[in-house]
C-alpha positions as CSV (number, residue, x, y, z in Angstrom):
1,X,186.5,222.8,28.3
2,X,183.5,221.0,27.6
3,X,185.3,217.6,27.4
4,X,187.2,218.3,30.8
5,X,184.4,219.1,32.5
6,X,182.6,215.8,30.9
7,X,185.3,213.7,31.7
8,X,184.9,215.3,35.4
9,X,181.3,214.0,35.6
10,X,182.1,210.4,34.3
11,X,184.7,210.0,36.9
12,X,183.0,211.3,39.6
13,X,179.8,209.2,38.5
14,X,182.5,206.1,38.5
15,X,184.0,207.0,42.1
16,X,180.7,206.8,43.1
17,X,179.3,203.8,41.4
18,X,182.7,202.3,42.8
19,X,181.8,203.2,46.5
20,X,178.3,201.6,46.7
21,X,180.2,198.3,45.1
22,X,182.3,198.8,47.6
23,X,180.3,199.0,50.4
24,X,178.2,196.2,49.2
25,X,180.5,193.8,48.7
26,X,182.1,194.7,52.6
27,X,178.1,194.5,53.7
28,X,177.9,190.9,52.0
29,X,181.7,189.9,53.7
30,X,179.7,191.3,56.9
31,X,176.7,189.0,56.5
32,X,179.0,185.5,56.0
33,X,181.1,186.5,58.6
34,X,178.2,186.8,61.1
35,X,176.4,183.7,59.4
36,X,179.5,181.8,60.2
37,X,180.0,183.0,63.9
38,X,176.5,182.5,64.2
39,X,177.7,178.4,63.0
40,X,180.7,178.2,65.2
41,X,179.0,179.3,67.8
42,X,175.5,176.8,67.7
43,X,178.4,174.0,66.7
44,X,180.0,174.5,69.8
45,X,176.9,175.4,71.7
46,X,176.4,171.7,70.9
47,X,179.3,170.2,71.1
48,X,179.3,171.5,74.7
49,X,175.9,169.5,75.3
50,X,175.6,166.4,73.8
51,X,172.8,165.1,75.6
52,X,171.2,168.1,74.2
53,X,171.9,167.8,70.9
54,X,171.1,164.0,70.8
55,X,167.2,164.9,71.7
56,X,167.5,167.4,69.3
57,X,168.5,165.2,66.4
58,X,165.7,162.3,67.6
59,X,163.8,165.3,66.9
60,X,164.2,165.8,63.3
């Protein structure tokens, strides 16, 4: 009885352990995702205006 109900608790704790991995690894997917959207999205933002992005790189 005592081992059952040990083995209970070490699975649960792993179940557990395995959803915040989980959910961490889908929040860090999340965050590259939106980092390259973010990319795409100022690449084509200046792509669009090249006169733009031409005073912007004398700029730098």
């Amino acid at each position: 009885m005592y081992l059952s109900s040990t083995c209970s608790i070490i699975v649960c704790f792993l179940k557990s352990y395995a959803k915040i991995a989980l959910s961490s690894a889908m929040k860090a997917i999340f965050q590259i995702a939106q980092c390259r959207i973010s990319y795409a999205k100022l690449r084509f933002y200046f792509e669009t205006n090249k006169d733009l992005s031409k005073k912007v790189a004398s700029k730098i």
